[in-house]
C-alpha positions as CSV (number, residue, x, y, z in Angstrom):
1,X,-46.2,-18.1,-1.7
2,X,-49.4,-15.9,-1.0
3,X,-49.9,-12.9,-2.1
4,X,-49.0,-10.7,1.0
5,X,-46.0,-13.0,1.4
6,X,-44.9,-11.6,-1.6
7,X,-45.8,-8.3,-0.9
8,X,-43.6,-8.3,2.3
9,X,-40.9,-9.8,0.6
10,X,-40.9,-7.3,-2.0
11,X,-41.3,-4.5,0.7
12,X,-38.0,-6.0,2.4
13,X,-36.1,-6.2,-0.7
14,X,-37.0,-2.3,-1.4
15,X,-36.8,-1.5,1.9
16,X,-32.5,-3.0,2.0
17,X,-31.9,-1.3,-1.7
18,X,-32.6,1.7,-0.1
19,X,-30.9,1.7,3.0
20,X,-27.7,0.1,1.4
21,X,-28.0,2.9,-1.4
22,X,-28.5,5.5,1.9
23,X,-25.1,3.8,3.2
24,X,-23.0,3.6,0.5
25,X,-23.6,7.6,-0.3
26,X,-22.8,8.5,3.5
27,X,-20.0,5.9,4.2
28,X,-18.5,6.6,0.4
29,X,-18.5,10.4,1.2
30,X,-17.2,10.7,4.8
31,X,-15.2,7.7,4.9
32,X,-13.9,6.4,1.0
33,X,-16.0,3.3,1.7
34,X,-19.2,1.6,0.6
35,X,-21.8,-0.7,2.8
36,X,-20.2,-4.1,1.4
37,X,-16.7,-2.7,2.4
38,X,-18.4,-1.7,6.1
39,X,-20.0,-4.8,6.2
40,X,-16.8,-6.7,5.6
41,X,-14.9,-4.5,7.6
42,X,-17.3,-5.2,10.9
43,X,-17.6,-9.0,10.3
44,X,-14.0,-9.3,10.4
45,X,-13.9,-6.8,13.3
46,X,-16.5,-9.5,15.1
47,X,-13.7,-12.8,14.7
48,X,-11.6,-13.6,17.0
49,X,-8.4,-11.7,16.4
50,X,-9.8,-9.6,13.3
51,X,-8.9,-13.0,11.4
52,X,-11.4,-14.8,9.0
53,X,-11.0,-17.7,6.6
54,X,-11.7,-15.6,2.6
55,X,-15.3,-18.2,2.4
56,X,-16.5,-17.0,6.0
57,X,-16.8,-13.6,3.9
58,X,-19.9,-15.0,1.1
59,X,-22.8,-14.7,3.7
60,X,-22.4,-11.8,5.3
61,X,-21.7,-10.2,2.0
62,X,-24.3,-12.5,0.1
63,X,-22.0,-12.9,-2.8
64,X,-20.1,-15.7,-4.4
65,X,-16.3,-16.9,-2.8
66,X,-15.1,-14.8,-6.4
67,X,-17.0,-11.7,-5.7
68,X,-15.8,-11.7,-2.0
69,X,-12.1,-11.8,-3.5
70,X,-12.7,-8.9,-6.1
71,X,-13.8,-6.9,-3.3
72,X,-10.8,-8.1,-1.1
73,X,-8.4,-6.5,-3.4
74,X,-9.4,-3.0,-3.2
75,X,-9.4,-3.0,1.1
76,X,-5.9,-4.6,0.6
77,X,-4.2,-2.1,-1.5
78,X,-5.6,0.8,0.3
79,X,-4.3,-1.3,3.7
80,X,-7.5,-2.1,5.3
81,X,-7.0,-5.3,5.1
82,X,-4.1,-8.2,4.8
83,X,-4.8,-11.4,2.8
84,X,-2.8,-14.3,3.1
85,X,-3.3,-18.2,2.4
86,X,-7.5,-18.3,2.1
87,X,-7.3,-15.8,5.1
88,X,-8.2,-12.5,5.7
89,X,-6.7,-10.2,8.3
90,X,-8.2,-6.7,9.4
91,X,-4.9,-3.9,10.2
92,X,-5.4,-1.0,11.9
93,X,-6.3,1.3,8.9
94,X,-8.7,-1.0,8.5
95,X,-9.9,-1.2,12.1
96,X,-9.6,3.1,11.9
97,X,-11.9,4.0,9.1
98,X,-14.3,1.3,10.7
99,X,-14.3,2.8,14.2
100,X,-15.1,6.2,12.7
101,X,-17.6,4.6,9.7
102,X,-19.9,2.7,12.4
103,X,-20.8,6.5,14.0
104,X,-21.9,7.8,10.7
105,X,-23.6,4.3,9.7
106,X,-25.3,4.2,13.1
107,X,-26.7,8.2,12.7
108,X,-28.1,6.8,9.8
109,X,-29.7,4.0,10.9
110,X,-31.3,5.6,13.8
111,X,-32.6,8.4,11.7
112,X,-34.3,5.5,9.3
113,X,-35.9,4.0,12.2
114,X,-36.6,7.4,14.0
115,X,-40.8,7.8,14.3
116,X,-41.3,3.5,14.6
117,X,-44.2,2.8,17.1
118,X,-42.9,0.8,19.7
119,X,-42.0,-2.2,19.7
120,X,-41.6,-2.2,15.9
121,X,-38.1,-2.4,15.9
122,X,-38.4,-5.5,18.2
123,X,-41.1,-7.0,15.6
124,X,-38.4,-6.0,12.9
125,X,-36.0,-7.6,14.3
126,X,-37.6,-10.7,15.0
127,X,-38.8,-11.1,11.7
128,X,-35.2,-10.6,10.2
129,X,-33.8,-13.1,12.3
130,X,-36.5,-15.4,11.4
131,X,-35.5,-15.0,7.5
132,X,-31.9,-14.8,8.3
133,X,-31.0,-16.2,11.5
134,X,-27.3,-15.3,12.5
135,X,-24.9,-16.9,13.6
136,X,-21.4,-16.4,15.5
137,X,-18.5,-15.4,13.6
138,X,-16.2,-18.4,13.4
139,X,-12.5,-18.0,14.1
140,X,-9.8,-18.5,11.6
């Protein structure tokens, strides 16, 4: 890897600490969640019928199938979530404190990308999809 390669990378990895540190303060403040729990929260809001199999959970979160769990329970007690059989089932709280977390999350994103030239966020995002290309949200 070059240096500027590098670089970049490193730039990228500060770049998401700081943003997911941003997050969790907001979304832990207004809304008793952090950025992992959001993130969870929308990916299971994205399958079909709010219903995902527990391992569909390790790459949007980027942590291990036991990680995903430990974070699981939490959701489930509070009655975000429902767990059942490898599955994972968003309820209503759930699909509540997410409807009200995205408008806080997406105030803060905006503001970080506020002042971009344009077409930076279309550079951004290409290069982002390049190093993690999506992918649809399977059923369960």
């Amino acid at each position: 890897m070059s240096a500027p390669a590098l670089d970049l990378c490193l730039d990228i990895s500060l770049a998401h600490a700081r943003l997911q540190l941003a997050l969790d303060d907001a979304l832990g403040t207004w809304h008793g969640i952090g950025h992992a729990d959001f993130i969870l929260l929308h990916t299971l809001a994205q399958a079909e019928g709010g219903r995902l199999r527990t391992a569909a959970l390790v790459a949007p979160l980027g942590v291990p199938v036991s990680a995903v769990v430990r974070r699981l329970i939490p959701l489930e007690k509070t009655g975000h979530i429902a767990r059942d059989a490898g599955h994972v089932s968003l309820r209503p709280a759930g699909l509540a404190v997410l409807a009200e977390a995205r408008t806080t999350a997406s105030a803060l994103c905006a503001d970080a990308l506020q002042g971009l030239p344009a077409g930076a966020t279309d550079a951004a995002a290409a290069l982002l999809h390049h190093l993690a290309p999506t992918t649809s949200v399977g059923a369960a």
